[in-house]
C-alpha positions as CSV (number, residue, x, y, z in Angstrom):
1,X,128.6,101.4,87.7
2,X,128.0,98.8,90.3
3,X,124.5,97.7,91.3
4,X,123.3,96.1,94.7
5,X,120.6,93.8,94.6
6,X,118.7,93.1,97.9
7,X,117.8,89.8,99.1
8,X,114.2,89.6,99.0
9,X,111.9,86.2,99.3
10,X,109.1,85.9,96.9
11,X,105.8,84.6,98.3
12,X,104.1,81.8,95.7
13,X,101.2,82.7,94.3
14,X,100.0,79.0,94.7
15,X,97.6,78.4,98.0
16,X,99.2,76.1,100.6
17,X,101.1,77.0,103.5
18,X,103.1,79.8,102.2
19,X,105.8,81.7,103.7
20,X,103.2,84.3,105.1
21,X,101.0,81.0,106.7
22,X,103.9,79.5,108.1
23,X,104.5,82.5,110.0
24,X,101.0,83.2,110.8
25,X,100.9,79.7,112.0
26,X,103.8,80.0,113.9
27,X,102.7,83.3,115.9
28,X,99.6,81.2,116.9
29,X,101.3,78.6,118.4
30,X,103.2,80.9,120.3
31,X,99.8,82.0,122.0
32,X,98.0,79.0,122.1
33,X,98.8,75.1,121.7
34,X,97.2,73.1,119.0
35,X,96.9,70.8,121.0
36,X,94.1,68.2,118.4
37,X,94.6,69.3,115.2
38,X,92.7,69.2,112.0
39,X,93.3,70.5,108.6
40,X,91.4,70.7,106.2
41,X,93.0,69.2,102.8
42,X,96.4,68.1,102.7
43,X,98.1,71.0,103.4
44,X,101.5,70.9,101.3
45,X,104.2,73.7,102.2
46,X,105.2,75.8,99.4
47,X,107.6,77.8,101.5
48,X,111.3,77.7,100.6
49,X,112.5,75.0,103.1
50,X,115.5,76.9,104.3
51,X,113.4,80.4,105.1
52,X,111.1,77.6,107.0
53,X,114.0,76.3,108.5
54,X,115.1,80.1,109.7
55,X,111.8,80.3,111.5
56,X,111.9,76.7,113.5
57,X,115.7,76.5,113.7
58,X,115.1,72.8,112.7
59,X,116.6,71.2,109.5
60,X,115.7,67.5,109.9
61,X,112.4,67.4,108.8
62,X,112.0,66.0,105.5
63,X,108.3,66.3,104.7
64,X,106.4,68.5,101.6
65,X,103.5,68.6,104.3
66,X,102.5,70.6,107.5
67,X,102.3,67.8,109.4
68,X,105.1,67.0,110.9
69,X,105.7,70.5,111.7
70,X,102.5,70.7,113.7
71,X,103.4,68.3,115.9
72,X,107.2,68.7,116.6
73,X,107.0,72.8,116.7
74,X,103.5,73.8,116.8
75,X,102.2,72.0,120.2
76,X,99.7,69.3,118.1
77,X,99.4,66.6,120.2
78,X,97.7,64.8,116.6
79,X,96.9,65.8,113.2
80,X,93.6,64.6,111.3
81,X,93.3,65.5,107.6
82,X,89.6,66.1,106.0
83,X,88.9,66.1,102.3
84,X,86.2,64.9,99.8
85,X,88.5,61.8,98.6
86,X,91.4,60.0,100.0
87,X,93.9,61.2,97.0
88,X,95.9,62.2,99.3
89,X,95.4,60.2,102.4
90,X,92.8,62.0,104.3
91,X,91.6,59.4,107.7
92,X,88.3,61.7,107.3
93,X,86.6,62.0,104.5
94,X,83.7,64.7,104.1
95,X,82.1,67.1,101.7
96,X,81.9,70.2,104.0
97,X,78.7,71.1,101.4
98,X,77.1,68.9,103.7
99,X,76.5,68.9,107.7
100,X,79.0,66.6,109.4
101,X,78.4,63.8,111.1
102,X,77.6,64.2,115.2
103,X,81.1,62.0,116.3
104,X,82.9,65.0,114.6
105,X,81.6,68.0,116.5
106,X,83.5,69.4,119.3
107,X,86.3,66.9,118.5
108,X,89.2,69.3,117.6
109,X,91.2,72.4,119.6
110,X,92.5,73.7,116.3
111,X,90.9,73.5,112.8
112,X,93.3,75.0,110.0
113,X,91.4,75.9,106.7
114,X,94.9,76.6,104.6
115,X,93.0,77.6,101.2
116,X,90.4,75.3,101.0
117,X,86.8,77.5,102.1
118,X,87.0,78.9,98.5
119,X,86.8,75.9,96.8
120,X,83.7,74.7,98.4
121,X,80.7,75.9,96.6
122,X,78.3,76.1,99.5
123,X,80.4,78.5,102.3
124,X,77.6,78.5,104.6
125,X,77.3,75.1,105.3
126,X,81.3,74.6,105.6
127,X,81.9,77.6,108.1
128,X,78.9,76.4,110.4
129,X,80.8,72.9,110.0
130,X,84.2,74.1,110.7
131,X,82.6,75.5,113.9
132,X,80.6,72.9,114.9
133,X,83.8,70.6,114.7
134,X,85.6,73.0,117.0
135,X,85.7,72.2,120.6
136,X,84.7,75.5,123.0
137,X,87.9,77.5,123.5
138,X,89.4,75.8,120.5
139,X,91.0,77.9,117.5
140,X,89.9,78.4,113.8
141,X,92.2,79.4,111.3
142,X,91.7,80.6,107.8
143,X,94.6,81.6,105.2
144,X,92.3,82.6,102.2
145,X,92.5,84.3,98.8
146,X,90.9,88.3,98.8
147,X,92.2,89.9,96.3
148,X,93.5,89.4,92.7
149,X,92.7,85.3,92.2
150,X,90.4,85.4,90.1
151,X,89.7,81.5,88.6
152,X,91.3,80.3,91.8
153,X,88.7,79.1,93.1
154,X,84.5,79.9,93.5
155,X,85.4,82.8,96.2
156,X,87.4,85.3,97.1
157,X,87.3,86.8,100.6
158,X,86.2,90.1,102.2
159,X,87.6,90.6,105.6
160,X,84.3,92.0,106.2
161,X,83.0,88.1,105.8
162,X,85.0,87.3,109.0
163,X,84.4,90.2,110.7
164,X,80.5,89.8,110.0
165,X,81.1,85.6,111.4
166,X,83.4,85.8,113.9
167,X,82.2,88.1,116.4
168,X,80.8,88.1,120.3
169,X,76.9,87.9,119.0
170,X,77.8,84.6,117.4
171,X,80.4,82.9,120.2
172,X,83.5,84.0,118.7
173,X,86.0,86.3,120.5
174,X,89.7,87.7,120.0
175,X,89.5,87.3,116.0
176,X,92.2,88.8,114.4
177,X,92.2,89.5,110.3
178,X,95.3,90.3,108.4
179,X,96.0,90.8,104.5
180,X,99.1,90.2,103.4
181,X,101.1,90.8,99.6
182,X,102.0,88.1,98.0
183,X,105.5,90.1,96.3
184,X,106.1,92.0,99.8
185,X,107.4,89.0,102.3
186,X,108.1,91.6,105.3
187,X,105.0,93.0,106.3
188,X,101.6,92.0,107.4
189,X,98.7,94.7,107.6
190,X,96.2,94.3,110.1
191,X,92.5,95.1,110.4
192,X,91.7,97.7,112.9
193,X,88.7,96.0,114.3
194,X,87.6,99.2,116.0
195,X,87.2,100.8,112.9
196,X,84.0,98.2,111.9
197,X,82.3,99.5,115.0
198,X,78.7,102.0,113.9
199,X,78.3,99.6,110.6
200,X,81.4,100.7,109.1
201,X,82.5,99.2,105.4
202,X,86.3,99.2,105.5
203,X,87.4,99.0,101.8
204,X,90.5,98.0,101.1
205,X,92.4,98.4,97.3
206,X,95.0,96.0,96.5
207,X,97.3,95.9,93.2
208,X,99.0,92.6,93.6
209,X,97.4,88.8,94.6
210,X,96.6,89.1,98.6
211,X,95.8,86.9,100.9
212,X,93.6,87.5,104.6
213,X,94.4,85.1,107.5
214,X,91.8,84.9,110.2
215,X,92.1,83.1,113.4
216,X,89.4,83.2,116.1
217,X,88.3,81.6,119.3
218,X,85.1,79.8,120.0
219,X,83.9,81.0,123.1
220,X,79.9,79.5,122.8
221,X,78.0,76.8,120.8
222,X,75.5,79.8,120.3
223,X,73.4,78.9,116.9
224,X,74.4,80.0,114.0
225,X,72.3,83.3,112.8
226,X,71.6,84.5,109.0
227,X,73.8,87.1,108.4
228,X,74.0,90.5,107.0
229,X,76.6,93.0,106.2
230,X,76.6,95.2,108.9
231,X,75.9,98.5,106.4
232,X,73.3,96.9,105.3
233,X,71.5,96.6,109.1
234,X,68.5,98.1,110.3
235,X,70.5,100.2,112.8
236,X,72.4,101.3,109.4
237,X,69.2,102.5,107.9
238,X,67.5,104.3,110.7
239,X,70.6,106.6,111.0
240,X,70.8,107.0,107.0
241,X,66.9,107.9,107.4
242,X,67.9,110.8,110.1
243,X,71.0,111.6,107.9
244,X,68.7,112.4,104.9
245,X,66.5,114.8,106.4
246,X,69.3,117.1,107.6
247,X,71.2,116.8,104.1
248,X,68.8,116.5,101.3
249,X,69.0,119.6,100.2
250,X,72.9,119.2,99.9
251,X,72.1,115.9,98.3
252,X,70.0,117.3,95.9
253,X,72.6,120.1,94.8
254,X,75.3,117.7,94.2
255,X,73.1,115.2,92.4
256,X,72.4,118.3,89.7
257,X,76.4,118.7,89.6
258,X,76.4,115.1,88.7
259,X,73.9,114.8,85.8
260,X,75.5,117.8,84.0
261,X,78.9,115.8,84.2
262,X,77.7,112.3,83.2
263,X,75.6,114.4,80.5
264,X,79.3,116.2,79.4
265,X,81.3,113.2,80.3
266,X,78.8,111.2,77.3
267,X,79.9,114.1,74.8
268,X,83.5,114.5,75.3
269,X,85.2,110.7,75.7
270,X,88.2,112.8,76.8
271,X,85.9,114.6,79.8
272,X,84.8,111.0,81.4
273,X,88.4,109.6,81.1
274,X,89.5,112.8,83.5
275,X,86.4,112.7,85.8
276,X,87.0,108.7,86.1
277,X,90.8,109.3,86.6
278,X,90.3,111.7,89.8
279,X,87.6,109.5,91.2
280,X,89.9,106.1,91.0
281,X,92.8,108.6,92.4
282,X,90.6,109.5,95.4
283,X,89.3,106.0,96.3
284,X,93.0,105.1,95.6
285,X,94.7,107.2,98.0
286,X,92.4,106.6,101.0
287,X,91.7,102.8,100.1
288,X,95.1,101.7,99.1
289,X,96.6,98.6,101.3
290,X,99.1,100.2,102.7
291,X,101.2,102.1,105.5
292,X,98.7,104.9,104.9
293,X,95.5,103.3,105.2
294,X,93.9,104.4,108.8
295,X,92.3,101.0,108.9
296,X,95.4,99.1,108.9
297,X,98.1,98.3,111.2
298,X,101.4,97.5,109.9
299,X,103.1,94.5,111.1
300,X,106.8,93.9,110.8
301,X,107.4,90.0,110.5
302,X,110.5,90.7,110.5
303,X,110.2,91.3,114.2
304,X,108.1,88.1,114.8
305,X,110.4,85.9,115.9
């Protein structure tokens, strides 16, 4: 019996610039120079070097770091490195738990946050930094943990966070979110944007480590508001409000169907491990990260380049 084994690359669970942010990064440039460049932390590739290779059609670099990539393929005209020490050579060094100094904002066309946002304990501070660092019509990147890194860092990240940030309201426009698997190296699934419009949550379930990129495009220095998830709006309420007074009485039948099954479910350990199994099924199938998710649009990249 004779077995054939495809040839698959594996994604590192590590943060960095992974295979998936290289190619992310890559797409990007295509679109839109870098042009200044900063990065927040050293950001070290942990992409096999020849797959990186196959994307830039370049084998003389030498370097563990973006860099040099950024600059030779990626249309940085310079690349400045933030961090909270100089361990690894930083020229800027800056708790982004703080506000940043004034001869750093609007200094930079690109800012790449390439897994550093979730180590950095107070978020609101550092996104309002990375913006106020960006110059208008400059590009912010994020390549973040959502899903299944738990002890990574202090955060994981909803798309919904982005989504919630990076919008018109606040100066933001043409943001893009996408999640990718960290075992499936082929395919990127996108965020229907449309599909957040009338205070929509978009849940997604993932069974493996995932990751959501983010890139955006500062179109205003508008002030940055306090935010709120946008089911949890005033809008939102005033149509639940009307939504209740045409379905309470439904409500109130299927709230009677659900105290006699918790009540059953308490008696019979076997009844609640049922009821629990459908209900995880159903959220499951309709939730799932996948080709079948109506919130998502599958990206070959594959096809990218």
């Amino acid at each position: 019996m004779k077995f054939k084994i495809k040839n698959v690359s594996i994604i590192p669970i590590f943060m960095g610039i992974n295979l998936h942010a290289f190619r992310y990064l890559k797409k990007i440039s295509q679109e839109i120079k870098f042009k200044n460049t900063l990065t927040i932390g050293k950001q070290k590739i942990s992409a096999d070097k020849f797959l990186v290779n196959q994307i830039i059609k370049d084998d003389t670099i030498d370097s563990k770091y973006i860099d040099e990539y950024l600059t030779k393929h990626f249309g940085s005209n310079s690349v400045d490195v933030l961090d909270i020490n100089n361990y690894e050579n930083a020229n800027i060094i800056q708790d982004l738990n703080k506000d940043i100094p004034t001869n750093l904002e609007g200094k930079f066309d690109t800012i790449i946050d390439g897994g550093s946002l979730e180590h950095v304990f107070d978020v609101k501070t550092a996104l309002n930094n990375l913006k106020k660092m960006c110059k208008i019509n400059g590009i912010i990147i994020h390549i973040s943990p959502t899903n299944n890194f738990c002890g990574h860092g202090f955060y994981q990240f909803s798309p919904n966070l982005f989504h919630s940030i990076y919008n018109e309201e606040n100066g933001f426009n043409k943001t893009e979110i996408i999640l990718c698997k960290v075992f499936d190296s082929d395919h990127w699934y996108k965020v229907k944007r449309e599909n957040f419009n009338n205070n929509r949550r978009i849940d997604i379930i993932t069974d493996e480590e995932t990751f959501v990129f983010c890139s955006t495009i500062k179109s205003d220095s508008i002030k940055q508001r306090l935010f709120q998830q946008s089911d949890y709006s005033e809008d939102f309420y005033d149509k639940q409000r009307k939504m209740n007074i045409s379905e309470r009485l439904v409500k109130k039948r299927i709230n009677y169907l659900r105290i006699f099954l918790i009540k059953v479910a308490k008696k019979m350990p076997l009844i609640k491990k049922l009821i629990n199994y459908f209900r995880k099924r159903k959220e499951y199938r309709h939730n799932k990260l996948d080709k079948f998710n109506k919130n998502l649009e599958i990206v070959s990249t594959k096809k990218l380049f």
